[in-house]
MIRODO-770740 format. One line per 3 residues: number of its first residue (from 0); their letters; for each residue x, y, z of N, C-alpha, C. Coordinates in steps of 0.02 Angstrom, whole numbers. Layout:
BEGIN
NUM	A	X Y Z X Y Z X Y Z; ...
//
This chain:
BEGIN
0	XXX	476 696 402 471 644 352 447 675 286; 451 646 231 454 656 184 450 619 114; 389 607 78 346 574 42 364 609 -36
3	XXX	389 565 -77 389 582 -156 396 507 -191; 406 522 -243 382 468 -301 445 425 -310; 427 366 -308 483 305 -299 529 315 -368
6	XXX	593 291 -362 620 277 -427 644 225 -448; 696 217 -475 707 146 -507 780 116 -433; 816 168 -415 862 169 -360 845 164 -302
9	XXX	774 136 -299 741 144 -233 715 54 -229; 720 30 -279 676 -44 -266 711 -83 -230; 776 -104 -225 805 -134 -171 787 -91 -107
12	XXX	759 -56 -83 761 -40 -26 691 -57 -14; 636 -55 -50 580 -53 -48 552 -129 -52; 600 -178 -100 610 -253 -82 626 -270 -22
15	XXX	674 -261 7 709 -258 102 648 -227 137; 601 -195 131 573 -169 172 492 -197 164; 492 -242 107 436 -277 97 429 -357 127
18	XXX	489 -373 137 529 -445 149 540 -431 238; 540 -366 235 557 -370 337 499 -364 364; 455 -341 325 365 -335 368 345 -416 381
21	XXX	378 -467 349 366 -549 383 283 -562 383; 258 -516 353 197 -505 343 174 -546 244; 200 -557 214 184 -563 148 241 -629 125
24	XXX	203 -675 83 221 -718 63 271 -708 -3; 314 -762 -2 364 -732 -68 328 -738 -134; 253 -759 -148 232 -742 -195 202 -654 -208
27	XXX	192 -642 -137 144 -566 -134 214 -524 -147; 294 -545 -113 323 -503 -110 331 -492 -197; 338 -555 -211 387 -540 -292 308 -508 -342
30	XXX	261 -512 -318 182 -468 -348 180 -389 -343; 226 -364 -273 210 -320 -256 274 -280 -299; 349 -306 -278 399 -272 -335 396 -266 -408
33	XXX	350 -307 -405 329 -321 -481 253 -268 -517; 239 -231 -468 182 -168 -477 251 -104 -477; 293 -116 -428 342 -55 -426 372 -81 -489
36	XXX	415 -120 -525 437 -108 -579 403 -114 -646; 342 -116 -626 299 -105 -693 303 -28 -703; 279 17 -659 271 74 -647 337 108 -662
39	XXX	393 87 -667 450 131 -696 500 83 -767; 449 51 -807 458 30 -852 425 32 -916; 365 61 -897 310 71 -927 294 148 -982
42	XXX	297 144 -1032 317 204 -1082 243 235 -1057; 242 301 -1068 182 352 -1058 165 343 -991; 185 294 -939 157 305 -867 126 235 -853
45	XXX	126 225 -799 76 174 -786 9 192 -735; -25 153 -730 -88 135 -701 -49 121 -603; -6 100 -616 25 92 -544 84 125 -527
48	XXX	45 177 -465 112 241 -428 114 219 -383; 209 238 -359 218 195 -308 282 269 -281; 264 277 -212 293 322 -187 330 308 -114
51	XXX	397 340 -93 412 320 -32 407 370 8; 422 359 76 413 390 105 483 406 160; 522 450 158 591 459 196 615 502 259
54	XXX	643 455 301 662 511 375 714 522 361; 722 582 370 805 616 359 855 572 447; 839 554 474 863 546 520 868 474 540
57	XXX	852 423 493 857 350 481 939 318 405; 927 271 426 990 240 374 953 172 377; 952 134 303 940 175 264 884 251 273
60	XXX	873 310 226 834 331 229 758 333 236; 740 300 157 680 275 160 632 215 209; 602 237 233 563 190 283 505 141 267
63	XXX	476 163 213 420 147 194 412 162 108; 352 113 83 327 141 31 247 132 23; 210 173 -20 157 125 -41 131 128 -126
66	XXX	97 86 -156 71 98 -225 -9 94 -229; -19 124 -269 -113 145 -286 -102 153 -371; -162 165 -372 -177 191 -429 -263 185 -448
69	XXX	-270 219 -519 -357 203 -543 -371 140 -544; -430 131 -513 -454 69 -533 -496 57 -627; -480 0 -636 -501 1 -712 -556 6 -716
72	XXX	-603 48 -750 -668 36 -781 -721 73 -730; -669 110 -675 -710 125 -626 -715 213 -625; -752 252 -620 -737 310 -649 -726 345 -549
75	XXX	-680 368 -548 -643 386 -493 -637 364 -413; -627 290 -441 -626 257 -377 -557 226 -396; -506 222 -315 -441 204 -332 -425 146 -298
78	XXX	-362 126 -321 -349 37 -260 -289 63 -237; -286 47 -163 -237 54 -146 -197 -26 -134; -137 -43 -161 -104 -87 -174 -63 -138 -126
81	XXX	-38 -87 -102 34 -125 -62 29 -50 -14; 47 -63 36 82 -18 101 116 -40 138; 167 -25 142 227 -58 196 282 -5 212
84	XXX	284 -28 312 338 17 314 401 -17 365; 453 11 360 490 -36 399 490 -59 467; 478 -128 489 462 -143 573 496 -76 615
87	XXX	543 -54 592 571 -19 664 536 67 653; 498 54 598 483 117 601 403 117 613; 378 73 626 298 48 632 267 85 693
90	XXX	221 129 704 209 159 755 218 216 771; 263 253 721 302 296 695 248 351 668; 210 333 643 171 391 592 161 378 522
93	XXX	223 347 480 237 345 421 189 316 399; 170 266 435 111 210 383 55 267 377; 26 291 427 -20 330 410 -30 398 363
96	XXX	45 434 363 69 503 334 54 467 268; 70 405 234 81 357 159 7 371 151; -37 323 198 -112 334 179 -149 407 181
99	XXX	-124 444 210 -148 519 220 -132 534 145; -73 534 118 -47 574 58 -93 536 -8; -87 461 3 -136 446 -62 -186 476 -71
102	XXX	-216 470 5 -300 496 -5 -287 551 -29; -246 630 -24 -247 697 -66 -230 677 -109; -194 650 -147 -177 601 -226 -237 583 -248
105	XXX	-260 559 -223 -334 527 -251 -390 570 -255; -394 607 -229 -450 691 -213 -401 744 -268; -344 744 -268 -338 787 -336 -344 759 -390
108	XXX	-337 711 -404 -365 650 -465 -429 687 -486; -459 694 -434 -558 689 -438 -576 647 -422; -540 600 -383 -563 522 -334 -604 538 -310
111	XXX	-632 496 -295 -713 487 -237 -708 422 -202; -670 382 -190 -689 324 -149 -599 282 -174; -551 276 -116 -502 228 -104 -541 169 -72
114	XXX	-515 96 -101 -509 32 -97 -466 -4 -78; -460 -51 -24 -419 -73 -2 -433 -164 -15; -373 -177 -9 -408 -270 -6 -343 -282 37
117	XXX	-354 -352 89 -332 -360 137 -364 -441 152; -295 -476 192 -318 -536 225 -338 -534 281; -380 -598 320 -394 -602 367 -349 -631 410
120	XXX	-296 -641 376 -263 -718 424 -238 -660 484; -216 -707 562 -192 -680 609 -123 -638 604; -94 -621 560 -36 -599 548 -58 -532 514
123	XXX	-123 -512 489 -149 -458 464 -176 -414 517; -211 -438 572 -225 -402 619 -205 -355 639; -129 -315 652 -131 -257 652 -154 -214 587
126	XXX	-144 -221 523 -170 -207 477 -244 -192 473; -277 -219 490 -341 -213 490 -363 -150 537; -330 -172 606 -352 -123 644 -324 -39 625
129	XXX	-267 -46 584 -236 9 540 -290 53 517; -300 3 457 -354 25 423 -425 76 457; -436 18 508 -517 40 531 -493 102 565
132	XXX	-413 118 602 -424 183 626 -395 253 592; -383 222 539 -389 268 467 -441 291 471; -513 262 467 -574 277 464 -594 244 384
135	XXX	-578 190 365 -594 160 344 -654 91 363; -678 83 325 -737 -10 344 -735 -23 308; -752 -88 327 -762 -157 284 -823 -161 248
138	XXX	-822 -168 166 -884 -175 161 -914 -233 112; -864 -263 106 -866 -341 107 -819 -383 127; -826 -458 128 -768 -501 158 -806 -566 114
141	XXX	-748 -603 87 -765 -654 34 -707 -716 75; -770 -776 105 -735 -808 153 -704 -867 111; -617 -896 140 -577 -937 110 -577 -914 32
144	XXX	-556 -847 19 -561 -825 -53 -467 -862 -59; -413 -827 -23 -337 -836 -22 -335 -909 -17; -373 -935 32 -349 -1003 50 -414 -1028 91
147	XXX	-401 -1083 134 -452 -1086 175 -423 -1056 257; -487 -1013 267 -491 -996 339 -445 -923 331; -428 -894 260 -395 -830 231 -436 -808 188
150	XXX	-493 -740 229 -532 -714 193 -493 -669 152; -527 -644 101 -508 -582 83 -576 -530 122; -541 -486 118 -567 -432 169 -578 -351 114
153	XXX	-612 -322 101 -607 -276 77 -632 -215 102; -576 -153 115 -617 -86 166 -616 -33 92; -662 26 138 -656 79 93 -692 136 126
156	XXX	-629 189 96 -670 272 134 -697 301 65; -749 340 67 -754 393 14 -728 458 36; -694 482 -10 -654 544 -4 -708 612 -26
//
């Protein structure tokens, strides 16, 4: 597999593969394409990188993507955005190889601490447990923040 920087020929695939995780609402989906085409519209660069991740041995290729970037105002602490990889490739490695590569992204930055934010609802649950065996925790949770009975959840490693 094989991880580099998204382009503009990549967002339909990365839309299809955000829409098949059945995981995210069509407001999060059209939020989340909407961080990927900020990021390749944006003169001098943006604040939001968004990279995929590809098996030479899949069709389409790309399986996955994810986006991060600096957090504002925060002096080297980063958010990680969106992560998604395709159902048939879930279990696979990829989700984790995506979070492995930010975190060295974020440590050559001069990062010190990735951020995550995350729901509670029952459809997040593998997610979560993702996370925690990343070696990530929770180190707050802000209850009925999304909705009611849909915390927001927030983890974080220091790098």
């Amino acid at each position: 597999m094989n991880i580099r920087s998204a382009r503009p020929a990549d967002r339909e695939r990365i839309l299809e593969i955000l829409i098949a995780t059945a995981r995210f609402t069509e407001d999060e989906v059209d939020a989340a394409i909407g961080l990927v085409d900020q990021g390749f519209t944006e003169l001098g660069g943006s604040e939001y990188r968004s990279s995929v991740i590809e098996a030479s041995d899949a069709i389409p290729s790309i399986i996955g993507y994810v986006c991060y970037g600096p957090t504002p105002r925060a002096e080297g602490v980063f958010d990680l955005y969106w992560i998604a990889v395709d159902p048939l490739w879930q279990k696979s490695g990829a989700g984790t190889m995506l979070l492995r590569f930010v975190e060295d992204e974020v440590r050559s930055a001069r990062g010190r601490m990735l951020l995550i934010e995350t729901s509670s609802k029952e459809s997040y649950r593998p997610t979560v447990r993702f996370y925690e065996g990343c070696g990530y925790r929770e180190i707050t949770r802000i209850k009925d923040f999304y909705r009611v009975r849909d915390d927001k959840i927030v983890f974080c490693k220091t790098l």
